[in-house]
C-alpha positions in Angstrom: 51.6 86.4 58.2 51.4 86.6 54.4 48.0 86.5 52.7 47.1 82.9 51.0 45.2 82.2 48.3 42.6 79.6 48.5 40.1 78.0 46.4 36.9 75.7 46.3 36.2 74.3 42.9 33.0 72.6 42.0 31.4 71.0 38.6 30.0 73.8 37.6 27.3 71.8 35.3 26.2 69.2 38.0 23.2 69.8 40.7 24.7 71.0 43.8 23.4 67.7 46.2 26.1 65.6 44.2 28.7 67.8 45.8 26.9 69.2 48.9 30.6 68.8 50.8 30.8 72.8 49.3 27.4 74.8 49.6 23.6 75.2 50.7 20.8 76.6 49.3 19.2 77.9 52.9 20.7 80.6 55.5 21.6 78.9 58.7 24.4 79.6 61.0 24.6 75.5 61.6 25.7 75.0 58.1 29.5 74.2 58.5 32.0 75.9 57.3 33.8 74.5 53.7 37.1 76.5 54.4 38.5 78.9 57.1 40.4 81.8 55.8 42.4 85.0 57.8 41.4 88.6 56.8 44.1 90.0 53.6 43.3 86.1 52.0 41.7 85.6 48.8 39.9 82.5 47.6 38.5 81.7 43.9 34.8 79.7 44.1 33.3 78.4 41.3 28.9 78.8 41.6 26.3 77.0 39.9 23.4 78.6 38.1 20.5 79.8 40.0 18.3 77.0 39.4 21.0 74.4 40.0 21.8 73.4 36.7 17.7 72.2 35.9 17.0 73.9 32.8 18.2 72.8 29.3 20.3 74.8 27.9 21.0 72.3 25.0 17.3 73.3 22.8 15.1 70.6 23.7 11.8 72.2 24.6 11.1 73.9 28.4 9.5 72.2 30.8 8.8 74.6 33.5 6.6 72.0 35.5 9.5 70.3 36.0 11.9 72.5 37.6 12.1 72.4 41.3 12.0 76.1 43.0 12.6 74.5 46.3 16.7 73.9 45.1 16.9 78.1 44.3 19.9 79.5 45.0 22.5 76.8 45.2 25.9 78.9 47.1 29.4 78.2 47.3 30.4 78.3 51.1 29.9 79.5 54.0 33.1 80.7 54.3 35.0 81.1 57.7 36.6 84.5 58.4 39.0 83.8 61.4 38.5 86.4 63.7 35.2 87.8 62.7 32.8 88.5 65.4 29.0 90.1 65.6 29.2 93.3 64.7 32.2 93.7 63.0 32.6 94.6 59.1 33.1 92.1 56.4 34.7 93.7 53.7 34.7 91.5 50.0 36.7 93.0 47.1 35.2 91.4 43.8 38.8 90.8 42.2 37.2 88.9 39.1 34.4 87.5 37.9 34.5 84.9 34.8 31.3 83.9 33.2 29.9 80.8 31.7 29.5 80.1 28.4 25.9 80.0 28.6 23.2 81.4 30.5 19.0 81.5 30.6 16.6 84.1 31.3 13.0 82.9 32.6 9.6 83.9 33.1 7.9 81.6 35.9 4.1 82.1 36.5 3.8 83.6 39.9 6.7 84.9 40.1 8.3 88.7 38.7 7.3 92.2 38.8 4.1 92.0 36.9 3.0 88.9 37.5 -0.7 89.4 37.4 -0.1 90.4 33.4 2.4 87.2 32.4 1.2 84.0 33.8 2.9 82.2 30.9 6.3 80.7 31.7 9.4 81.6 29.2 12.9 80.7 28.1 15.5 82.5 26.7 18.5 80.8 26.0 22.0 82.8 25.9 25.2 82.0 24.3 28.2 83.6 25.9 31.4 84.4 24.1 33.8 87.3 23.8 32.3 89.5 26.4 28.9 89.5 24.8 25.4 87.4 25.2 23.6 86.3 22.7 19.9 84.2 21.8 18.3 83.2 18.8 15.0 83.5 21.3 16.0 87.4 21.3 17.3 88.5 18.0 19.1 91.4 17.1 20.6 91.6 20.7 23.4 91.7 21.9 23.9 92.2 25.7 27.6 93.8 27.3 29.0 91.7 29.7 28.8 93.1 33.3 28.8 90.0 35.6 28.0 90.1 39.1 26.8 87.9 42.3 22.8 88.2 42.7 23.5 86.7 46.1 26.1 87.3 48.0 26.1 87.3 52.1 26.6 86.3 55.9 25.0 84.2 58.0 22.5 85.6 60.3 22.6 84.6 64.3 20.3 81.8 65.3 18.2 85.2 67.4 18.2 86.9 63.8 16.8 84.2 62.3 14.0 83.6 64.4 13.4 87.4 64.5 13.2 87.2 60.6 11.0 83.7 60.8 8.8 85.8 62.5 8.1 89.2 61.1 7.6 87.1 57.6 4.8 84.7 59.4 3.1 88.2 60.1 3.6 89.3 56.9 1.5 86.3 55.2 -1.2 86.9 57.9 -1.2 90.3 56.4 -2.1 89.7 53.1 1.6 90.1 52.0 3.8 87.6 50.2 6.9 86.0 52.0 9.0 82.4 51.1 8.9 80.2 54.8 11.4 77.7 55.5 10.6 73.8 53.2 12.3 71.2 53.9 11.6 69.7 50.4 15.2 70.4 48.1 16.7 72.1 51.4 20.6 71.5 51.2 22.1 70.5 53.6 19.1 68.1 54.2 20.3 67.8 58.1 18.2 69.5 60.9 17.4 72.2 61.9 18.5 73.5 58.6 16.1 71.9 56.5 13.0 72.6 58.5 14.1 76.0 60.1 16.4 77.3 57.6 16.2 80.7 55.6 14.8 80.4 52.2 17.3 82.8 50.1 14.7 84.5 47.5 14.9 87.6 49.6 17.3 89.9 50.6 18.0 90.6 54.4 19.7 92.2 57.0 22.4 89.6 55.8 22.9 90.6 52.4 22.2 87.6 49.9 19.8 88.0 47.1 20.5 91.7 46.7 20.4 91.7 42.8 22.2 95.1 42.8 24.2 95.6 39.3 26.9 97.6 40.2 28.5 95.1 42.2 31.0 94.2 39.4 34.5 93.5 39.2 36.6 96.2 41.2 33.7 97.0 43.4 33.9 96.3 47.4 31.3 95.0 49.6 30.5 95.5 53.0 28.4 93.4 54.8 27.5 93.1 58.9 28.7 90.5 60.6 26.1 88.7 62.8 27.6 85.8 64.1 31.0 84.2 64.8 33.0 83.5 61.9 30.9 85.9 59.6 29.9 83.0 57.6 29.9 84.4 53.6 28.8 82.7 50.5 28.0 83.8 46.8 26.3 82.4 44.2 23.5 83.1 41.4 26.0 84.5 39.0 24.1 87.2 36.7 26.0 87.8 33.1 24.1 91.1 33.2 20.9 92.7 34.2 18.5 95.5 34.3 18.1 97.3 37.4 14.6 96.3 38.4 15.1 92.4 37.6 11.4 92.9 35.8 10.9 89.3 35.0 12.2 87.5 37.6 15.7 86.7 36.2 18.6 88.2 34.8 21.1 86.4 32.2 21.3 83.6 35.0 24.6 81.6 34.6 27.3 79.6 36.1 30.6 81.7 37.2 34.0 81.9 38.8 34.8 84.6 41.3 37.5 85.7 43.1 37.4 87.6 46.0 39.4 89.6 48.5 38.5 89.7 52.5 38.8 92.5 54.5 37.6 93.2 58.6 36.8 96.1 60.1 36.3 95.1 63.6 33.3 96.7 65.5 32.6 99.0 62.7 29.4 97.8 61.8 28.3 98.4 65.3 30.2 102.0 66.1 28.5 103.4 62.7 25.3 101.4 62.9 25.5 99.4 59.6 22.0 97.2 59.1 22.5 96.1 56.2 25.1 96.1 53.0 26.8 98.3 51.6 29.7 99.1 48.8 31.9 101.3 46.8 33.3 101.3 43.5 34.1 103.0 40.2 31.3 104.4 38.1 32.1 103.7 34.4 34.3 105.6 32.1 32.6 108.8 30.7 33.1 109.9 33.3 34.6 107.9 35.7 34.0 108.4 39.3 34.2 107.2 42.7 31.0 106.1 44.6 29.9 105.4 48.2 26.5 103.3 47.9 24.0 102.1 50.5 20.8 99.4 50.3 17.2 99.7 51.9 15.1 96.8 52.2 11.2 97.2 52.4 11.2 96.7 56.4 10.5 99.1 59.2 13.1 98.1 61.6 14.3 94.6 62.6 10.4 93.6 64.0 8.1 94.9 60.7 8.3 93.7 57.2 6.3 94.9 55.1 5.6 93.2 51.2 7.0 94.4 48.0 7.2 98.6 49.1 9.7 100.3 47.1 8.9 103.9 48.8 10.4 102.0 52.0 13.1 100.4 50.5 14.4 103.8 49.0 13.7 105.3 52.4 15.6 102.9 54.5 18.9 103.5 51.5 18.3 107.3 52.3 18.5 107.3 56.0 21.5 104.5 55.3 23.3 106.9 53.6 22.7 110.1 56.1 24.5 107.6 58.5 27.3 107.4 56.3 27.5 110.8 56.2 27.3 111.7 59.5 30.0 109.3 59.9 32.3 111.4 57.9 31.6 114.3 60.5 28.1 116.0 58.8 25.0 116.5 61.1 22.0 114.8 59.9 20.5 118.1 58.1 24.1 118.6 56.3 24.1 114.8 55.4 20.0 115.5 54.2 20.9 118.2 52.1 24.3 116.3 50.7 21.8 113.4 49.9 19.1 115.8 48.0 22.1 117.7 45.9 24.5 115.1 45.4 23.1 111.2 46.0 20.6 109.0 43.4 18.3 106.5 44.2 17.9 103.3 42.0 15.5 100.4 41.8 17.8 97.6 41.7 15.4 94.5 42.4 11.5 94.3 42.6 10.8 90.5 42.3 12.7 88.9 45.7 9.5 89.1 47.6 9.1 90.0 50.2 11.8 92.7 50.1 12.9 95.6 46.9 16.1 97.0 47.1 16.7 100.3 46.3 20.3 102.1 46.7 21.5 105.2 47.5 24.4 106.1 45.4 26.8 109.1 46.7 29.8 110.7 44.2 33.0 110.6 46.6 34.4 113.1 44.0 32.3 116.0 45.5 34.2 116.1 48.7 37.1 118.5 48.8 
């Protein structure tokens, strides 16, 4: 059977609940499915900005007290991978990515790396033309393109989800900070998504808000699959970003992707994939080939812990020795690989309750 391209456009400057027919804002396997697709298709979807298209972009003065965090992040899908199955591999090939022609950058009070220092909410707004952002709130910058998905992922399994509802109550009881399930801008508004759904601030198991930079055009993502169907959307589209996310936001914009799907059936389970994963091309100078995994700050599936970096890069480390070990090292061989050879990057620390950290190997070393 030949691979077929599909597509799911949306009005890319209208809030998501007047065309709800083609995404969410929560993680729930009940959400339906807006399109079925076979493994080898590809499918273009259009995304709305991370704050579902609240913040005026036109120069009329911010108004932070208006803008609803309950409708953060508005996602195209899920998507329907025939054939998919728990513990399989979803495999997404980022084809192309086309930005918007304008994006924002905010500081909200509360919310960002250093929080207790700026309690002051801030807008930058960015023009986008020609590869290349630009603001007269920032001048004498000009910011590269290098567009990627801040959220892209599967649905976890109704078990998963009560597993994660869970270790995040005891993380609040802790003294830590974690997002529970609202109702209040939930989409779809039907039960039990609204009341029971996964609020998609953090990154999981699942993938979503992973805020990693390097998942441009031409890189590959792999993601477990936790319940039938796999259940994949995207959204937040980033024009660029730091690694580290400081403030809480990137160049946050509107985008088109186009994607690729692949399925490695079982292979999540056989090599023991928790979380995502991905591979790509380092940029020229030189350019080179790259295995890269992610670490959450969790200690297993039952303990999360709040905003730990040192876990995070620990749980991409022992990620990575996997991978190797997979490739037919022992686990001291893969160590010392990931001590000579591997780096470890910050990519987010503001999607409480989890950082991500990666663990980036150079495929070019193996001969």
């Amino acid at each position: 059977m030949s691979a077929k391209l599909h597509e799911v456009r949306l009005n890319r400057s209208q809030r998501l609940h007047t065309q709800s027919d083609k995404g969410h804002n929560r993680w729930h396997p009940s959400i339906p499915p807006v399109l079925r697709l076979d493994p080898g298709d590809e499918v273009s979807l259009d995304t709305i900005d991370a704050m579902d298209c609240q913040i005026d972009l036109s120069g009329a003065p911010a108004n932070p007290s208006s803008w609803d965090l309950g409708a953060a992040h508005p996602l195209t899908g899920p998507i329907w991978i025939n054939d998919a199955q728990p513990g399989d591999l979803l495999e997404v090939h980022l084809l192309e990515i086309e930005p918007g022609s304008v994006g924002w950058t905010a500081e909200l009070a509360g919310f960002g790396f250093l929080r207790d220092l700026f309690q002051e909410p801030y807008l930058v707004r960015w023009q986008i033309a020609d590869g290349t952002a630009y603001s007269l709130d920032l001048p004498r910058v000009r910011i590269p393109q290098a567009s990627f998905p801040g959220v892209i992922g599967v649905s976890p399994s109704l078990e998963q989800l009560d597993r994660i509802l869970t270790r995040e109550r005891a993380t609040v009881l802790r003294g830590g900070v974690a997002m529970p399930p609202d109702a209040h801008g939930a989409i779809p508004a039907m039960e039990p998504v609204a009341s029971c759904g996964l609020r998609t601030i953090p990154p999981r198991e699942n993938g979503g808000n992973l805020d990693v930079k390097q998942l441009v055009q031409g890189t590959a993502l792999y993601l477990p699959v936790w319940t039938d169907g796999a259940l994949f959307s995207i959204g937040d589209a980033h024009f660029a970003q730091g690694d580290g996310e400081v403030c809480g936001s990137a160049i946050e914009m509107a985008g088109t992707f186009r994607l690729r799907f692949g399925l490695h059936k079982q292979a999540a389970l056989e090599r023991r994939i928790q979380g995502a994963q991905f591979s790509g091309i380092t940029a020229p100078s030189p350019a080179r080939p790259y295995y890269a995994t992610t670490g959450l700050s969790m200690r297993g599936e039952e303990l999360q812990e709040s905003e730990d970096a040192t876990l995070a890069a620990r749980n991409a480390l022992l990620a990575m020795i996997d991978y190797l070990e997979s490739r037919g090292y022992s686990r001291q061989q893969a160590y010392a690989i990931c001590s000579v050879a591997v780096d470890l990057r910050i990519s987010e620390v503001v999607d409480v309750p989890n950082f991500v950290v990666t663990a980036t190997l150079p495929l070019d070393i193996f001969v």
